[in-house]
Rosetta silent file (secondary structure, phi, psi, omega in degrees, C-alpha in Angstrom):
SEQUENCE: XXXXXXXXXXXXXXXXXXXXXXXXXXXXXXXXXXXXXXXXXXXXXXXXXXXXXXXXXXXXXXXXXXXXXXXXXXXXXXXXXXXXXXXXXXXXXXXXXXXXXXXXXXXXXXXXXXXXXXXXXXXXXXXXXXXXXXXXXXXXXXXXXXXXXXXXXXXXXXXXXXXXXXXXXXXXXXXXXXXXXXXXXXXXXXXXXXXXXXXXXXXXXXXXXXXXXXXXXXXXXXXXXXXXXXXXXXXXXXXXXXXXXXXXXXXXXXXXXXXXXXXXXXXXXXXXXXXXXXXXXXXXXXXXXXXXXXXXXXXXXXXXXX
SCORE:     score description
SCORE:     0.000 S_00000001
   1 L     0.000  122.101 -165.998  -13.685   -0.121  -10.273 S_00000001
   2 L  -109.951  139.896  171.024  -11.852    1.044  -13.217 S_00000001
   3 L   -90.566   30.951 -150.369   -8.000    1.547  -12.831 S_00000001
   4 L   -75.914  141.003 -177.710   -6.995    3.481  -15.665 S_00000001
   5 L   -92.757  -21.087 -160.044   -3.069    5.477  -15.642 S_00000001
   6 L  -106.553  132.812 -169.622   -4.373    7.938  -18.359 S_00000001
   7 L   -69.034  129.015  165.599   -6.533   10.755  -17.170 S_00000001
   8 L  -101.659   38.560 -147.679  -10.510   10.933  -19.027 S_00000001
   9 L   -49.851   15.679  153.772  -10.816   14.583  -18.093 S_00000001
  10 L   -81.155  -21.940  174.333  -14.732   14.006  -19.682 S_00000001
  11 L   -69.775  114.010 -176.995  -15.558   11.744  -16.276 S_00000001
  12 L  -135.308  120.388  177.794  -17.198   14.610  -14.115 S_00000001
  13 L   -63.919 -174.232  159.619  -18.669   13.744  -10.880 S_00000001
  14 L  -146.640  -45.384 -173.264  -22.218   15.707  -10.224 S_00000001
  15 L  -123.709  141.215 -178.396  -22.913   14.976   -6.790 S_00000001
  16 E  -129.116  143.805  167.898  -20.473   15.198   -3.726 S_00000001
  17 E  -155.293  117.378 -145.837  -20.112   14.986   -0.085 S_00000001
  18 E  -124.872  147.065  173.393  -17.184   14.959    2.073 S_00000001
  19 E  -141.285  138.974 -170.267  -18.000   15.029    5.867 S_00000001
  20 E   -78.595  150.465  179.084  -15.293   15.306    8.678 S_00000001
  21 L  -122.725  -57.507 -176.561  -14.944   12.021   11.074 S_00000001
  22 L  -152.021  147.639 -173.382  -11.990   13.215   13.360 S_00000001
  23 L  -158.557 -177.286 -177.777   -9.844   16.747   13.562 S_00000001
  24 L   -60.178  -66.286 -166.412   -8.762   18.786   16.410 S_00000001
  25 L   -85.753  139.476 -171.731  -11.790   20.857   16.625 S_00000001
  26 L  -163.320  161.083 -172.659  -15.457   19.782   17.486 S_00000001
  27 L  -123.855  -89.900 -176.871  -18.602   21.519   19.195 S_00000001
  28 L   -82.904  -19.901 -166.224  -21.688   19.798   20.380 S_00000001
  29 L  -129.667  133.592  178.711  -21.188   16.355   18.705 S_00000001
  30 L    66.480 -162.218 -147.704  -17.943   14.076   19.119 S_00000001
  31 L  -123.161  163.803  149.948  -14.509   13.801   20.618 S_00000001
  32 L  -135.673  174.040 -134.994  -11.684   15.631   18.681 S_00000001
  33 L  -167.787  152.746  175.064   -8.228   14.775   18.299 S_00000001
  34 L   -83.552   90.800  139.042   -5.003   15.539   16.378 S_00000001
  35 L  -156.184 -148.905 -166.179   -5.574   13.535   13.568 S_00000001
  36 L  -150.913  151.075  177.349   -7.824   13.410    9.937 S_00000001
  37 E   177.051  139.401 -166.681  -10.669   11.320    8.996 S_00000001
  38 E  -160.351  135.041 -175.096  -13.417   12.060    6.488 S_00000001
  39 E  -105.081  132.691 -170.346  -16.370    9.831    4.824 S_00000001
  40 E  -128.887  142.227  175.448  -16.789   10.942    1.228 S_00000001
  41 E   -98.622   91.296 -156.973  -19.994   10.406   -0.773 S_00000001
  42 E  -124.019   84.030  168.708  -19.414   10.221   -4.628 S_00000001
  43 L    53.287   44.587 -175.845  -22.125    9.498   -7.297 S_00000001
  44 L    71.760  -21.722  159.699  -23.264    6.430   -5.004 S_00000001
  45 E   -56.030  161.986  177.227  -19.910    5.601   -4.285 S_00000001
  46 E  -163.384  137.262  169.992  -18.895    5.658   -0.831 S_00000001
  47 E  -158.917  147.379  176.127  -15.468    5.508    0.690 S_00000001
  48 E  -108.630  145.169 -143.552  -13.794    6.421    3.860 S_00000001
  49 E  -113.922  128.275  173.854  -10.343    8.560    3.255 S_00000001
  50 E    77.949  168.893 -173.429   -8.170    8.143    6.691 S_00000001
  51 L  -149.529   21.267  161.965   -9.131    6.759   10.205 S_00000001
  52 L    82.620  165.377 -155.790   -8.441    9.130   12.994 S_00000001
  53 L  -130.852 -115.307 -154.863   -4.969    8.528   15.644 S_00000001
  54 L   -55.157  118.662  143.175   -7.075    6.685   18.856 S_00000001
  55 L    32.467  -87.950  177.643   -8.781    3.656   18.302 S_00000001
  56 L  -127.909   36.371  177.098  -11.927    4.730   18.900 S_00000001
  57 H   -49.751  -36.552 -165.046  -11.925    8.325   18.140 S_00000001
  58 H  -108.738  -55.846  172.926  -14.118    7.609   14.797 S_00000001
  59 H   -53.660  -57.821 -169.685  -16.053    4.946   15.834 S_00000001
  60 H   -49.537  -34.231 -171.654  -17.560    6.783   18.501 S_00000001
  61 H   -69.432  -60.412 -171.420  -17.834    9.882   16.457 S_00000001
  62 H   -50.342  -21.236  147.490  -19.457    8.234   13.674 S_00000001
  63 H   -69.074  -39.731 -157.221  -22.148    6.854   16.590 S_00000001
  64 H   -80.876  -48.264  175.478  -22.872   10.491   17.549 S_00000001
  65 L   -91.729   25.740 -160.437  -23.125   11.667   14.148 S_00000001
  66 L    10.671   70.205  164.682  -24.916    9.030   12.842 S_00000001
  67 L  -107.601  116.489  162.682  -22.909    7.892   10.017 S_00000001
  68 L   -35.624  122.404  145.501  -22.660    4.112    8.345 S_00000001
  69 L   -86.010  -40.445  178.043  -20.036    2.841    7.453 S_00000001
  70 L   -58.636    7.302  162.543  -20.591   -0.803    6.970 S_00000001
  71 L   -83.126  -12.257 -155.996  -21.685   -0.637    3.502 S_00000001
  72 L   -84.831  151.630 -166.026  -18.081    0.924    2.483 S_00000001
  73 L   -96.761  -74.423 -155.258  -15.600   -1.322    1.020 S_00000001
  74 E   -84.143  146.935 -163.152  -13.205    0.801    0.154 S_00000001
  75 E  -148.645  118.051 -149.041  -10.365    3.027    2.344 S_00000001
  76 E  -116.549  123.170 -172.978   -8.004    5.246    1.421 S_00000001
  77 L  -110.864  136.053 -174.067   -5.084    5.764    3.802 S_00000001
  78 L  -101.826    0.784 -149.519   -2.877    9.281    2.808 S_00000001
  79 L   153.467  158.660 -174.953   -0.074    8.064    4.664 S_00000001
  80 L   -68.268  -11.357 -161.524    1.670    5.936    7.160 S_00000001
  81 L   -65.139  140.498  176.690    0.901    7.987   10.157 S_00000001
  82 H   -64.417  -28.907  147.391   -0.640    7.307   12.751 S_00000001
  83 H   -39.923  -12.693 -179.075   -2.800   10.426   13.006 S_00000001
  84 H  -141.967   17.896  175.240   -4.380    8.809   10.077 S_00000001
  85 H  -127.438   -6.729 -173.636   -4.141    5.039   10.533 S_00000001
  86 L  -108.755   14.830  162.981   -4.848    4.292   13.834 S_00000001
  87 L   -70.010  -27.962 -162.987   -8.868    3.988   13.836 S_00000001
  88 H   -44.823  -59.259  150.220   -8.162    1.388   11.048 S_00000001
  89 H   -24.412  -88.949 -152.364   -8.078   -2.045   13.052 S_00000001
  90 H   -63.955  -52.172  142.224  -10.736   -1.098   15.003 S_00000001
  91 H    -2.852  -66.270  176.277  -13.092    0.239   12.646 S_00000001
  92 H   -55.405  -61.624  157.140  -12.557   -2.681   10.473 S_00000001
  93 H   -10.665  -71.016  174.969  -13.254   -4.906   13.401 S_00000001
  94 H   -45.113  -48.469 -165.849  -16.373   -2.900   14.612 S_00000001
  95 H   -78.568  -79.305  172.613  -17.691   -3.343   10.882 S_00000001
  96 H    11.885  -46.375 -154.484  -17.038   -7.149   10.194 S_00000001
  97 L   -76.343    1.832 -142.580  -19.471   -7.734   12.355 S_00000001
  98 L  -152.435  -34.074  159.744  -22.022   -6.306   10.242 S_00000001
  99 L  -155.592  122.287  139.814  -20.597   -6.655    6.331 S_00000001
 100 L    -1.240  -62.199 -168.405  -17.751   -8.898    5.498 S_00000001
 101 L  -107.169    6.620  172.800  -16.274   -6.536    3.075 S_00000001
 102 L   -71.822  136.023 -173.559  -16.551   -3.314    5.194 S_00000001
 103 L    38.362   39.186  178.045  -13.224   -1.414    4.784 S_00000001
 104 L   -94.450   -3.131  153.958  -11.434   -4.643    3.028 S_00000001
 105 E  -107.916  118.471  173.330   -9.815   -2.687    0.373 S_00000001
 106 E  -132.653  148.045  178.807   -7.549   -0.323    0.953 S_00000001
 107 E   -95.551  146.413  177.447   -5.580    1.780   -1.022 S_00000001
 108 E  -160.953  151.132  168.652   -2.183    3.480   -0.105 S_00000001
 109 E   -60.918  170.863 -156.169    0.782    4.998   -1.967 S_00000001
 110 L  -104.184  138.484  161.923    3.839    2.969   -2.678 S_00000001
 111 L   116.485  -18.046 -152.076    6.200    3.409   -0.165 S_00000001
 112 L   -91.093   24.562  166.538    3.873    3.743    3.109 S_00000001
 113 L   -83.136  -34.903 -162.528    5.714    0.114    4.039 S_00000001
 114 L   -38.232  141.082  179.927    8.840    1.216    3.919 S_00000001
 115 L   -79.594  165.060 -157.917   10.631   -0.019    6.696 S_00000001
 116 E  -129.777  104.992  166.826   11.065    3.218    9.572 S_00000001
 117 E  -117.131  179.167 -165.980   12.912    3.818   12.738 S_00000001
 118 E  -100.390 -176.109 -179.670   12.710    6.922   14.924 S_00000001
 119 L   -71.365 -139.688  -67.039   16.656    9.132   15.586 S_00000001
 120 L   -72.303   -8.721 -149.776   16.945    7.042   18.247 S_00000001
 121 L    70.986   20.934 -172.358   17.054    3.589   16.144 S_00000001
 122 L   -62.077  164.626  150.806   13.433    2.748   17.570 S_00000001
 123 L  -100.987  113.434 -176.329   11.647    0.529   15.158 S_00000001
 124 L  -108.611  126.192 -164.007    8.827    1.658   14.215 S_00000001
 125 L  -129.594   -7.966  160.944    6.400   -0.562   13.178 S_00000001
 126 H   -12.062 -103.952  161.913    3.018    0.037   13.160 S_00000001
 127 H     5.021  -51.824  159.282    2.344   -0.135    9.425 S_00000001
 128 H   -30.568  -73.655 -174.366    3.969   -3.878    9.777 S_00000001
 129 H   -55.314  -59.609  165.281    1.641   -4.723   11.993 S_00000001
 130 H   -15.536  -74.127 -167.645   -1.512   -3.315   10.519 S_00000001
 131 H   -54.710  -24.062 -157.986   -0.966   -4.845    6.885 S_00000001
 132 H   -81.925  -63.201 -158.508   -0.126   -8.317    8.916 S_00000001
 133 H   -74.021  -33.695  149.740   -3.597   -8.231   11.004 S_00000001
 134 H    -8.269  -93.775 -177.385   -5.118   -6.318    7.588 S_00000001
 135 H   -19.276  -51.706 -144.965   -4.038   -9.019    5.627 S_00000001
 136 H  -104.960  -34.688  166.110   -4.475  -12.274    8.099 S_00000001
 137 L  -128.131   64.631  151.214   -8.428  -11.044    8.145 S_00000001
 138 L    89.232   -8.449  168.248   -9.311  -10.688    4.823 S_00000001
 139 L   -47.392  152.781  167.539   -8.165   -7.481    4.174 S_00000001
 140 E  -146.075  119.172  170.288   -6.197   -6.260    0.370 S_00000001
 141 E   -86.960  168.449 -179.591   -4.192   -3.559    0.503 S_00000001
 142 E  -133.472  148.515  166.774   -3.750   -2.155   -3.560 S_00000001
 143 E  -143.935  130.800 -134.138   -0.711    0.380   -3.882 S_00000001
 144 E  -117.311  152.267  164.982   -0.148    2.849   -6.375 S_00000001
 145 L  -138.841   20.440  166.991    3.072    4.901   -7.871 S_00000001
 146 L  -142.095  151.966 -166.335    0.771    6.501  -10.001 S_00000001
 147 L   -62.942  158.053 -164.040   -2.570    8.767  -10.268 S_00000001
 148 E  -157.397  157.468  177.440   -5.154    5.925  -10.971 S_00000001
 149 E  -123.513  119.230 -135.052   -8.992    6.499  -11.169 S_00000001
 150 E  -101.832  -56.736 -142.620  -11.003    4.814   -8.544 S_00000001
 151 E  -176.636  115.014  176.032  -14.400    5.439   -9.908 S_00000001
 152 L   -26.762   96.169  167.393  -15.162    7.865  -13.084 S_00000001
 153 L   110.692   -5.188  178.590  -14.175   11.173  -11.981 S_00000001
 154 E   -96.823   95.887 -175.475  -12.765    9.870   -8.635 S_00000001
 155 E   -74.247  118.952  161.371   -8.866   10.179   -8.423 S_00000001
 156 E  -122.388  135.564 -160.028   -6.191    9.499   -6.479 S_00000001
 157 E   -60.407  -19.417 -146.819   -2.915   11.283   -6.957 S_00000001
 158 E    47.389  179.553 -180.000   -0.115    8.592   -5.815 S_00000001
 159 E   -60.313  156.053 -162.006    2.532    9.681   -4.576 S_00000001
 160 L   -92.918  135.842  167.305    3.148   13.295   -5.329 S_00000001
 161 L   -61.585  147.792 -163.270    6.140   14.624   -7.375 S_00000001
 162 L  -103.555   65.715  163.591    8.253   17.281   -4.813 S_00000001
 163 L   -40.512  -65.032 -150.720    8.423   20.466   -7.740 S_00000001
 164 L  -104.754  138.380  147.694    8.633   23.213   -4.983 S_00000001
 165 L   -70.315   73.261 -171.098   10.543   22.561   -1.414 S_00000001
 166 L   -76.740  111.584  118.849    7.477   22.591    0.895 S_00000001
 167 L   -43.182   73.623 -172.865    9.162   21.048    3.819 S_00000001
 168 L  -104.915   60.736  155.997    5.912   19.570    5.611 S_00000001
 169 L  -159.217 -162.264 -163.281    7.270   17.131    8.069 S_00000001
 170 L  -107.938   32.281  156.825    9.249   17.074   11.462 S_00000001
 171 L    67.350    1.985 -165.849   12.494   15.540   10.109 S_00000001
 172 L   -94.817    4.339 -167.497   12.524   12.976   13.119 S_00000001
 173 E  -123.848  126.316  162.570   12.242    9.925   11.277 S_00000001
 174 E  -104.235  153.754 -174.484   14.384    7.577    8.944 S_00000001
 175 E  -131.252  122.702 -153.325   13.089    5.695    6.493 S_00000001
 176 E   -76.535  139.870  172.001   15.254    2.930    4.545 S_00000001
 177 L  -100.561 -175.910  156.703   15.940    3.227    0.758 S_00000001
 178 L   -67.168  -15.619 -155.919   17.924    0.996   -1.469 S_00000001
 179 L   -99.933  -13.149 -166.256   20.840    3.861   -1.211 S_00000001
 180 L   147.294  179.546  156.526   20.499    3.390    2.788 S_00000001
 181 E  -117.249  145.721 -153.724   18.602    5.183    5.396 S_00000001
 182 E  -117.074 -173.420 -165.694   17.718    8.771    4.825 S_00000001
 183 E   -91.217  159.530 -145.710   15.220   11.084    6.422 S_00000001
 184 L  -118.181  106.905  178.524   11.896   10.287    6.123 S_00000001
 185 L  -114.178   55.800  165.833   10.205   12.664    3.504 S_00000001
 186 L    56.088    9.789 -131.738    6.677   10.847    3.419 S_00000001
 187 L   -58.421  -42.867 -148.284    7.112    9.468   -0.399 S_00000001
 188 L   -89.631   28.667  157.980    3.715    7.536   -0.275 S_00000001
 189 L   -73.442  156.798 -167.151    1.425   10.855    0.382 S_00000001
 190 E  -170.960  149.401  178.283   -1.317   11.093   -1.698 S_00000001
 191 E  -131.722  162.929  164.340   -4.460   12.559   -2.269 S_00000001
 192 E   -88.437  135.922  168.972   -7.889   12.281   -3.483 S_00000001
 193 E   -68.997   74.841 -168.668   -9.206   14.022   -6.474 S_00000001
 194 E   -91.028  111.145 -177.781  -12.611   14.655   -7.223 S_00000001
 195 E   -77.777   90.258  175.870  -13.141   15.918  -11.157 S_00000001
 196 E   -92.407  162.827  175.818  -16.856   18.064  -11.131 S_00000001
 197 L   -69.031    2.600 -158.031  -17.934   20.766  -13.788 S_00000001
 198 L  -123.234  -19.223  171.769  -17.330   23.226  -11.221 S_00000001
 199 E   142.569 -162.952 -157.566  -13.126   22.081  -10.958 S_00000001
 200 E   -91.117  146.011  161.200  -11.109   19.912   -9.082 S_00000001
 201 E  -103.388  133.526 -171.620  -12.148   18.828   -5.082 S_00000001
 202 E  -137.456  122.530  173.693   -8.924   17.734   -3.403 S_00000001
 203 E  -111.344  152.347  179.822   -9.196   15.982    0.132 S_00000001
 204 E  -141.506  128.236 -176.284   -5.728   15.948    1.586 S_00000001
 205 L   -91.548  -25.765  160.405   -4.847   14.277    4.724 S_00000001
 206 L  -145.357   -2.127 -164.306   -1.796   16.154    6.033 S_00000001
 207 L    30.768   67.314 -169.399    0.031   17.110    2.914 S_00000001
 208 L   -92.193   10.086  157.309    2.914   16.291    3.488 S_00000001
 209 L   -73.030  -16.445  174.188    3.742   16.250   -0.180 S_00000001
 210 L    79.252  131.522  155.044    3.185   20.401    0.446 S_00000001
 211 L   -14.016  -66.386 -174.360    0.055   21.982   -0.653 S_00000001
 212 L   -73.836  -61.407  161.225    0.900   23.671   -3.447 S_00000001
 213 H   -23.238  -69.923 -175.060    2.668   20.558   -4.892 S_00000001
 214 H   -85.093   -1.588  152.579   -0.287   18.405   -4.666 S_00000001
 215 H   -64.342  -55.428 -141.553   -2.663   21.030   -6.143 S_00000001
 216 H   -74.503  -23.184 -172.992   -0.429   21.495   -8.898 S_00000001
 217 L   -77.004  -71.229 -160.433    0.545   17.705   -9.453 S_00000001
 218 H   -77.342  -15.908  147.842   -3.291   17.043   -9.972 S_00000001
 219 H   -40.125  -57.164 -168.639   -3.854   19.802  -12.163 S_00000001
 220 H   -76.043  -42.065 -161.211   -1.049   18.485  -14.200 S_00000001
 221 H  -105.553  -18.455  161.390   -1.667   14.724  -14.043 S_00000001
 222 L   -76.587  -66.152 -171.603   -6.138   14.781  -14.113 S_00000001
 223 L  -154.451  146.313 -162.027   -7.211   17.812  -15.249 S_00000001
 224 L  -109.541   74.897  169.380   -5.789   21.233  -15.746 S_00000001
 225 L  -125.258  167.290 -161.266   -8.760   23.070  -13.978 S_00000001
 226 L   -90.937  136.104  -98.772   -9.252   25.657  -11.206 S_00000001
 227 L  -151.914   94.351 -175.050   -8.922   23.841   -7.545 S_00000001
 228 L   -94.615  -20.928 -166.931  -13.168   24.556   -6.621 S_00000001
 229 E  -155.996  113.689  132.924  -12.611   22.820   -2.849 S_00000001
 230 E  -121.155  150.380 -166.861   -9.651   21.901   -0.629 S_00000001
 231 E  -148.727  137.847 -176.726  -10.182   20.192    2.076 S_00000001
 232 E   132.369 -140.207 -159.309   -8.496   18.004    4.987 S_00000001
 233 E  -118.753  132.992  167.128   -4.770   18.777    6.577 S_00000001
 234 L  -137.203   23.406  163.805   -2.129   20.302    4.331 S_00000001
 235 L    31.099   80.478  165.778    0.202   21.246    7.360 S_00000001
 236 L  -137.775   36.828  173.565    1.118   24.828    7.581 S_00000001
 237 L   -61.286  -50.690 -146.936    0.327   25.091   11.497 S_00000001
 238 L  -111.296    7.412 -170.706    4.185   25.934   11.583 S_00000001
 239 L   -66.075  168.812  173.904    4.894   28.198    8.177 S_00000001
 240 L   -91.927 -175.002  157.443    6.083   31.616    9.116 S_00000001
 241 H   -62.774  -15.668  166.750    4.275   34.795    7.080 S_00000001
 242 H   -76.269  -58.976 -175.134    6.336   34.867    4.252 S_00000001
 243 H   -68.869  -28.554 -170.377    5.906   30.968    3.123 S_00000001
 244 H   -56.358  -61.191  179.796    2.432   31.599    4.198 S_00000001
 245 H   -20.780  -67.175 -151.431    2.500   34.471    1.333 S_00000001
 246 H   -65.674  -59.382  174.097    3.772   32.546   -0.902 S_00000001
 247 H   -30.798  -66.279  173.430    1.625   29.468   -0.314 S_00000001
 248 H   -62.496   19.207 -153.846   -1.459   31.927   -1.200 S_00000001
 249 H  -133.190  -27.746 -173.467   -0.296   33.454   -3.603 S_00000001
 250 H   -78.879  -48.935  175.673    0.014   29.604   -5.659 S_00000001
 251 H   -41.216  -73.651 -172.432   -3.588   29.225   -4.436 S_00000001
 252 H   -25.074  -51.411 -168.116   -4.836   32.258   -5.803 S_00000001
 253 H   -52.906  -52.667 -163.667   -2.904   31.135   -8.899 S_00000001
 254 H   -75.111   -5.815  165.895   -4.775   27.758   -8.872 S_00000001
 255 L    95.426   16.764 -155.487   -8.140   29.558   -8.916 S_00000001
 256 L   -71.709  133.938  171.893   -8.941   27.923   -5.017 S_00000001
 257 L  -137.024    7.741  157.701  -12.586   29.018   -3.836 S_00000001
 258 L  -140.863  134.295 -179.705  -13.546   26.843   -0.778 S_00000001
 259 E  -138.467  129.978 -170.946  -10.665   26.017    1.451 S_00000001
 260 E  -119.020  107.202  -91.928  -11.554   23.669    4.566 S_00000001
 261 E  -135.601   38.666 -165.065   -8.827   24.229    7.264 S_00000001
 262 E  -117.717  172.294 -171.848   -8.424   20.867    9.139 S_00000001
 263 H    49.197 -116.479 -171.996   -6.080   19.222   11.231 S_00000001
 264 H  -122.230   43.265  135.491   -2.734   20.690   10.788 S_00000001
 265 H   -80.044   -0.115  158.201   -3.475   22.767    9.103 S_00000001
 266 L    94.852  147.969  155.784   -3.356   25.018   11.923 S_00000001
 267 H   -39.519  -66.115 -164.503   -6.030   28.005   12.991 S_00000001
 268 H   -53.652  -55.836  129.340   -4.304   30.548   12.605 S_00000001
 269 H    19.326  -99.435  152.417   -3.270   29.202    9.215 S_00000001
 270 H    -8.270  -86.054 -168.172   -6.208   29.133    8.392 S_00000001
 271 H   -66.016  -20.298 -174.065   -7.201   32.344    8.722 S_00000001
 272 H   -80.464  -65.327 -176.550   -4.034   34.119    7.219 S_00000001
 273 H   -57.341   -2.494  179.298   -4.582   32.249    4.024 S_00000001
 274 H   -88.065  -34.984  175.587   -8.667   32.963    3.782 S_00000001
 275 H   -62.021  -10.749  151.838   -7.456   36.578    4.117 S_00000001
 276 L   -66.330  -48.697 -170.111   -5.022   36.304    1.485 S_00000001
 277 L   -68.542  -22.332 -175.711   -7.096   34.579   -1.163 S_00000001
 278 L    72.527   22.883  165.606   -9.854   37.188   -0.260 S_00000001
 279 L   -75.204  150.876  175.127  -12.357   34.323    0.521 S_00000001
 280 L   -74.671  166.055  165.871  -15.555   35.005    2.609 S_00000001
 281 L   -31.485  -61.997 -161.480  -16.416   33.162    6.159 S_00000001
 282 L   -62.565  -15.571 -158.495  -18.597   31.346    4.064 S_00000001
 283 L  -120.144  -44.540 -163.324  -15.857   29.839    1.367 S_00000001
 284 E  -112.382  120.363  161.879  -12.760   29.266    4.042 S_00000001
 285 E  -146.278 -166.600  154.612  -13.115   28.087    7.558 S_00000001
 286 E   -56.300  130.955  149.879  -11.559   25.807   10.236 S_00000001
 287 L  -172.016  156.361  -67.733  -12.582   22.619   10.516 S_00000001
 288 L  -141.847  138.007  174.090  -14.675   20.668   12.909 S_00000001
 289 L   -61.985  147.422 -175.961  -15.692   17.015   13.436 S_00000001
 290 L    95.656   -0.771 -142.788  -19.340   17.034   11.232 S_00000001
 291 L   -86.781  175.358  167.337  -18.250   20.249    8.984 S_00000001
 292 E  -151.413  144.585 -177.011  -19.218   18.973    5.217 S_00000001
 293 E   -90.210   95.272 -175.922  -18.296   20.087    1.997 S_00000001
 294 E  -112.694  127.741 -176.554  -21.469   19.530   -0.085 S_00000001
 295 L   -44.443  -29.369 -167.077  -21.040   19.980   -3.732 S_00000001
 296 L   -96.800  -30.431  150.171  -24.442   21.426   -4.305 S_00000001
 297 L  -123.288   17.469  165.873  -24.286   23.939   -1.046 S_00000001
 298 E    74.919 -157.768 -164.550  -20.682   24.484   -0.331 S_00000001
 299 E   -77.909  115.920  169.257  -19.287   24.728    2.962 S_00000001
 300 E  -109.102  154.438  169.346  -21.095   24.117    6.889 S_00000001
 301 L  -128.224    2.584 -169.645  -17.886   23.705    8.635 S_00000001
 302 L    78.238  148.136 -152.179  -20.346   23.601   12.068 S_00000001
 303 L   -54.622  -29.452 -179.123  -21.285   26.442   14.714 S_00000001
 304 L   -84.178    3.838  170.574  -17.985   26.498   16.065 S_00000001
 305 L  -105.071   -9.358 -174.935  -15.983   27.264   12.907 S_00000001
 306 L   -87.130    0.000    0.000  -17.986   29.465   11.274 S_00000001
């Protein structure tokens, strides 16, 4: 696994496949759920980015849709949340039983530790716990405060620099600094980066770093190419029409020509932004546990999104 801070914008994947594990939306095969989960298929690499909110939201799906997991080592958590962290235990568990080293590395941004309480002074603690039972069975988390390359042409952003004020979270949470504790603005989101001849592939799990940000941030810090596929949650369920504009109007800028709708990023969403960008059915959709982004035939997002 090479770890390199300096970008080799000559590393170009050639074959890709990112297939949804758990979203909202789902038709004939699996349960769906408010959270993100996605198995991505890289040049022989394999890794799974996120885990799904319930338990066993993912395992089961990944019975139904008959996907493996137990060869993959590696697991990339986008954030502390639980919408995307809480298949992890169990997953890992499930797998053990069946490879050793299934899902014992995982990567996360610096920061997704941080200690947390809710406005009420709750503790919030999840994360604690995780890393402790992670940790206590054989687990390594690795954590980054910088874009770092996972596998020749395979990226991950770190945490994202804040350029524009996308305000993509609910404000209900503090999370302690050195200055004290402040409001909990996500620090440790992050996304993955896939470099191909065709542009950049971006999976994002809720983007809570804002869209536009984390396009523009990997643009800046991999490769300064046109944005061929995003796909995952970039949370704009709640923009009004105006930010929406705007939002699309950055896309446009970035040259985006498959956009995969999931989680929160909301329907509706969705749909206002394929009709901005002026993408077909075929390039933008919602989307669905199973849809898959395949490098080589673009977007199925599955019968009920298309």
């Amino acid at each position: 696994m090479t770890l390199c801070a300096q970008p080799d914008p000559s590393h170009r994947v050639r074959s890709l496949r990112v297939e949804v594990l758990s979203t909202m939306l789902t038709s004939d095969v699996g349960i769906g759920e408010w959270g993100f989960s996605a198995v991505v298929d890289v040049d022989g690499h394999r890794l799974l980015f996120d885990t799904g909110d319930r338990p066993d939201t993912v395992l089961n799906n990944i019975r139904e849709l008959k996907v493996d997991l137990a060869g993959i080592t590696d697991v990339v958590l986008s954030h502390n949340h639980h919408d995307h962290t809480g298949g992890f235990m169990t997953l890992r568990r499930a797998l053990l039983q069946r490879n050793p080293a299934a899902l014992s590395r995982a990567h996360v941004g610096k920061g997704i530790f941080a200690a947390r309480k809710a406005d009420d002074g709750r503790a919030l603690e999840f994360m604690a716990t995780t890393r402790r039972d992670f940790e206590t069975g054989g687990g390594h988390f690795i954590e980054y405060d910088h874009p770092v390359e996972l596998w020749n042409g395979v990226w991950l952003t770190g945490p994202v620099p804040r350029k524009y004020p996308e305000r993509n979270w609910s404000g209900h949470v503090q999370i302690q600094t050195p200055e004290g504790w402040k409001e909990d603005t996500i620090p440790e989101d992050m996304s993955l980066v896939i470099n191909t001849d065709r542009g950049l592939v971006v999976v994002s799990g809720c983007g809570h770093a804002g869209i536009v940000n984390t396009l523009e941030y990997a643009r800046a810090a991999i490769r300064n190419a046109p944005i061929h596929a995003a796909l995952g949650g970039f949370h704009l369920y709640q923009l009004d029409d105006a930010k929406l504009q705007w939002t699309a109007s950055k896309l446009r800028e970035f040259g985006v020509a498959n956009f995969l709708g999931a989680h929160c990023t909301g329907i509706e969403s969705t749909y206002k932004i394929r009709e901005l960008l002026g993408l077909a059915r075929s390039a933008a959709s919602v989307g669905s546990v199973g849809a898959v982004f395949d490098l080589g035939t673009g977007l199925d997002p599955g019968s009920i999104a298309r």
